[in-house]
C-alpha positions as CSV (number, residue, x, y, z in Angstrom):
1,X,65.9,198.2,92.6
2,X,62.2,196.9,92.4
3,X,62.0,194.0,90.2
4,X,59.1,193.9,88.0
5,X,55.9,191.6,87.0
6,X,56.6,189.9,83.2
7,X,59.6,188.4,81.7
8,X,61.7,191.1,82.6
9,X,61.3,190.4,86.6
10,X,61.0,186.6,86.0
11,X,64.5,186.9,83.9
12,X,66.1,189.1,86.7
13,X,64.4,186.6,89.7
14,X,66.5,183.6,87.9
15,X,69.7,185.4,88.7
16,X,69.1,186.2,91.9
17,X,68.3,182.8,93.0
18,X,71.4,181.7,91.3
19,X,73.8,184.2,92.0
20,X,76.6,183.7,94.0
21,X,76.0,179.8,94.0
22,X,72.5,179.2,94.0
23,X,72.2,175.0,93.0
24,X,71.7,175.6,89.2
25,X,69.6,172.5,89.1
26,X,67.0,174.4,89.6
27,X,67.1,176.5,86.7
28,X,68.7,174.0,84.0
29,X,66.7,171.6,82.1
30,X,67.1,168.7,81.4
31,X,69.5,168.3,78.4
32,X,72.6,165.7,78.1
33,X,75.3,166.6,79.8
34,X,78.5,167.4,78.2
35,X,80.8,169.3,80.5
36,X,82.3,171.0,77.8
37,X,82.7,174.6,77.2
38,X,81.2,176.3,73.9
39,X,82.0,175.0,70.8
40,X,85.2,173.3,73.0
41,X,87.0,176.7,71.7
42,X,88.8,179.4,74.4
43,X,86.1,182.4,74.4
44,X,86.2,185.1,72.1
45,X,85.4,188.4,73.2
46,X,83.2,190.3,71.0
47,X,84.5,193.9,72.6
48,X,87.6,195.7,74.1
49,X,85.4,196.4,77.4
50,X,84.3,192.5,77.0
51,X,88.4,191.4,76.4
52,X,89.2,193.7,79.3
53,X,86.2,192.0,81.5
54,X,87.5,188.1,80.6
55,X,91.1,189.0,81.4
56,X,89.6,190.9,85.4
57,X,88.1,187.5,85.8
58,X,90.8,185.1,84.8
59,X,93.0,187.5,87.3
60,X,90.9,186.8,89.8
61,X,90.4,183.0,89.3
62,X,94.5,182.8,88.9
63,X,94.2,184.7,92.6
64,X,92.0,182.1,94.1
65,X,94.3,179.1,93.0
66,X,96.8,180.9,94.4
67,X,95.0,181.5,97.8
68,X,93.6,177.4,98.0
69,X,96.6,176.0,96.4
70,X,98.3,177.3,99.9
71,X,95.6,176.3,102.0
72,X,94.8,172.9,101.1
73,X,98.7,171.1,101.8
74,X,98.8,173.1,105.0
75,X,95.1,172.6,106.6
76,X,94.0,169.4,104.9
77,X,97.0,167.6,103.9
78,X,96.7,166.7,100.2
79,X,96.8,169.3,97.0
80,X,94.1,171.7,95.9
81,X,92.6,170.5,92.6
82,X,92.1,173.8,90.5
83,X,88.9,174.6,89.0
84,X,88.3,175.5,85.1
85,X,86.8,178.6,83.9
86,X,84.5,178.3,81.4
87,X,83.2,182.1,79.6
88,X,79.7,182.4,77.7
89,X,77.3,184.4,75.9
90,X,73.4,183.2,75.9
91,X,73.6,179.3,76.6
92,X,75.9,177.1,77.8
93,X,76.7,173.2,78.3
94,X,77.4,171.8,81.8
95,X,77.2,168.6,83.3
96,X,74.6,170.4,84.9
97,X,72.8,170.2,82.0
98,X,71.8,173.0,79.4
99,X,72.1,176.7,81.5
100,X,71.1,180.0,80.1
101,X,72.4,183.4,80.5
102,X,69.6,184.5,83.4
103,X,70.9,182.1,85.4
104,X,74.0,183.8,85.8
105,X,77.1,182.7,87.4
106,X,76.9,178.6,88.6
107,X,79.8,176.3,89.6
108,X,78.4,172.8,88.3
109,X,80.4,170.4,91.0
110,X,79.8,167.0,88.1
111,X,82.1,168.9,86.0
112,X,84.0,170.8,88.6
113,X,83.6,174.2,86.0
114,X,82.7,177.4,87.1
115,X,80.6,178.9,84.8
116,X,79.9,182.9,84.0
117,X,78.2,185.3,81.1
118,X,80.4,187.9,81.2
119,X,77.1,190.1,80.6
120,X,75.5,189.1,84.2
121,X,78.1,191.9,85.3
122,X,76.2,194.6,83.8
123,X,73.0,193.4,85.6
124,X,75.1,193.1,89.0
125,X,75.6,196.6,88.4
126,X,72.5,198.1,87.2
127,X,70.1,195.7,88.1
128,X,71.0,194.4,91.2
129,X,72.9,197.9,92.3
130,X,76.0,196.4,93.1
131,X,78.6,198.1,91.4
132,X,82.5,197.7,91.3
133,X,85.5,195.6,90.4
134,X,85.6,193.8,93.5
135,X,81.8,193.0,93.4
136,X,82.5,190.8,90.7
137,X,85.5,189.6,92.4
138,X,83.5,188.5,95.1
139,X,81.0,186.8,93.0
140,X,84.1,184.5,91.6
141,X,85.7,183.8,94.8
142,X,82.0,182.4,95.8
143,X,81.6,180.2,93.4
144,X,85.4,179.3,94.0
145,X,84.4,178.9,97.7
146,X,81.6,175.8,96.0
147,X,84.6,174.0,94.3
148,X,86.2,174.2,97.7
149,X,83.6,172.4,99.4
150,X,83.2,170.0,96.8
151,X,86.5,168.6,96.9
152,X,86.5,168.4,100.7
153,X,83.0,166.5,100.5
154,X,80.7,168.9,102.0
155,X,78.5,169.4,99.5
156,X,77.6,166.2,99.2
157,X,77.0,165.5,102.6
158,X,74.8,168.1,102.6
159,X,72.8,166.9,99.6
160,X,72.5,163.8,101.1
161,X,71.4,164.8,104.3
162,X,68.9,167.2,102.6
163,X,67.2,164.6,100.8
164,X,66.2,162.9,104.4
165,X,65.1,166.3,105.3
166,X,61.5,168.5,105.2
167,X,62.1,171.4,102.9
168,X,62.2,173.9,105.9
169,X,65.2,171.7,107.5
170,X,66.4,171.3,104.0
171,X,66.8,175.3,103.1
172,X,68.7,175.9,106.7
173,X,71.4,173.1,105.1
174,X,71.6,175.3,102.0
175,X,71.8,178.5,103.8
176,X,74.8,177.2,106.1
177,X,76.3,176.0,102.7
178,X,75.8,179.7,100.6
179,X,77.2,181.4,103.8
180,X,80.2,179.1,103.9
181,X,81.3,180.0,100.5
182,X,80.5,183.7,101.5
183,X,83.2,182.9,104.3
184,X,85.7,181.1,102.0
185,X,85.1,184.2,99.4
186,X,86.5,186.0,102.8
187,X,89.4,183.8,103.4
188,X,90.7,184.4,99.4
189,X,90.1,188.6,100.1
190,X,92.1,188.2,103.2
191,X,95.0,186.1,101.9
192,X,95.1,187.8,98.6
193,X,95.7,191.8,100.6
194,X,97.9,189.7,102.4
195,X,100.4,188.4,99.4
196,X,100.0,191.6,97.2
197,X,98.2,194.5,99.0
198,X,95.6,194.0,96.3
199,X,92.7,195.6,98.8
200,X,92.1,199.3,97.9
201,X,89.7,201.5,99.6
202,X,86.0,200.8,98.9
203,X,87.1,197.4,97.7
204,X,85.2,195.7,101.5
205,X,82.2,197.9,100.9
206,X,81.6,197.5,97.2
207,X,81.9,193.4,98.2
208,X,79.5,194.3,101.4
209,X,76.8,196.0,99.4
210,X,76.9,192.9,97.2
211,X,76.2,190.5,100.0
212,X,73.5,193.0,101.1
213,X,71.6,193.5,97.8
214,X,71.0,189.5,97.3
215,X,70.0,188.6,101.1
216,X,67.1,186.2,101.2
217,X,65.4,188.8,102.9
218,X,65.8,192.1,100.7
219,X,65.2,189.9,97.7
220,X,61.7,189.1,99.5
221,X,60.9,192.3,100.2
222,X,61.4,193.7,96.5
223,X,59.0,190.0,95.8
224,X,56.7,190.2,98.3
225,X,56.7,192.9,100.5
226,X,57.0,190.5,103.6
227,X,59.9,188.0,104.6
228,X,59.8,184.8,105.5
229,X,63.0,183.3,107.3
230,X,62.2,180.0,107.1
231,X,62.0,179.5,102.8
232,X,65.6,181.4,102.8
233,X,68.0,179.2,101.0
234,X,70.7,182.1,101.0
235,X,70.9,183.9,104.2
236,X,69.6,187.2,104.9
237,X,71.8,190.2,103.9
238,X,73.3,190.8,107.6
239,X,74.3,186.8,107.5
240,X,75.5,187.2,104.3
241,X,77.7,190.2,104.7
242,X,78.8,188.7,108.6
243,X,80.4,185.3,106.7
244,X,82.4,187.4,104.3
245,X,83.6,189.4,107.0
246,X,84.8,187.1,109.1
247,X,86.6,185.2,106.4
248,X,87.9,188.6,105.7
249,X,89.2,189.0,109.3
250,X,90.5,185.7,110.2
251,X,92.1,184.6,107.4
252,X,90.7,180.7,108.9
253,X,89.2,177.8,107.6
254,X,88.1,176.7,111.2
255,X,85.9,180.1,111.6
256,X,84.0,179.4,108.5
257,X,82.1,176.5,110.4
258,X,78.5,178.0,109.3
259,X,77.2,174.5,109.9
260,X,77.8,174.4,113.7
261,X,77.0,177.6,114.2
């Protein structure tokens, strides 16, 4: 994909740098917060293929409480606090503040909500060219892998120490963050094949080729033709797709230490 000049390619940048956990901050303005979900209503799906798409993600969200909910008592003593799932179409109300569609999925830890337009999935797939059930999946279980770090602290000990930091110091603090939750997105993959075989073939790749297509450095190249390691805020595609894995093949909190790496 070659991302274009305009409001198309600006539109289309926004995800990127928000996809799969970037701080929405960024993006949102400044509006009150109110950590509410649309209209305080349960969404309403405008289609079958939209009904069908809500339902694949509250799966998947079910599959990740089910994953931490185990994790938490045994590693860190205390119970996992679950995450809400809040579903929108064009603009939404965080205690982020006020987020639109192109930024695409966000956890917002004030609110402890994970947030996603069920239309970003179309651009993951034809936009982005990252295809497939579990690419979306994996997407989730990222943003999942944000509230998990929020409740243990780390985020915040990494905003604090950013805010003492230059900005090239800074982005290595949000890279080790972004690859964390790549490896805690590998941790839920593992344990969920583990409980219900729910891995099918292709499933690893279609998650892989995600990781790949919104590495610091592709991004860049489709931006600016060069790279430049020390603005990544992400990871690079090898990182990115290296954390998943080895969540994937441990199964361990302990290997997901991108911070003393």
């Amino acid at each position: 994909m070659v991302i274009g000049g305009g409001g198309l390619g600006m539109v289309v940048f926004a995800i990127i740098i928000t996809l799969l956990g970037g701080d929405p901050t960024i993006l949102l303005d400044a509006a009150a917060p109110t950590g509410q979900s649309p209209n305080g209503a349960p969404y309403q799906a405008s289609s079958a293929e939209e009904n069908e798409q809500a339902d694949f993600v509250s799966f998947v969200l079910a599959s990740t409480e089910d994953t931490w909910n185990n994790i938490f008592p045994r590693e860190f003593g205390g119970g996992y606090r679950e995450p809400q799932l809040v579903l929108f179409t064009g603009v939404v109300q965080s205690a982020c503040g006020t987020a639109q569609s192109a930024v695409g999925p966000f956890y917002c830890p004030a609110d402890q909500q994970v947030y996603i337009d069920l239309g970003f999935y179309q651009d993951l797939k034809y936009k982005l060219g990252a295809p497939g059930d579990f690419a979306q999946a994996y997407v989730i279980a990222h943003e999942v892998g944000h509230h998990v770090q929020n409740l243990l602290g780390i985020s915040s000990q990494v905003r604090a120490s950013q805010s003492r930091l230059r900005k090239v110091e800074a982005n290595k603090l949000s890279v080790a963050q972004e690859l964390q939750a790549d490896c805690f997105a590998g941790i839920w993959a593992y344990d969920a094949n583990r409980q219900g075989d729910l891995l099918e073939q292709g499933d690893i790749e279609e998650a892989m080729n995600a990781a790949s297509k919104i590495g610091d450095d592709n991004l860049q190249k489709q931006q600016r033709v060069f790279v430049i390691p020390d603005s990544f805020t992400h990871g690079s595609a090898a990182q990115r797709m290296e954390w998943f894995q080895r969540g994937l093949t441990t199964g361990d909190v302990d290997s997901c230490d991108t911070f003393g790496s």
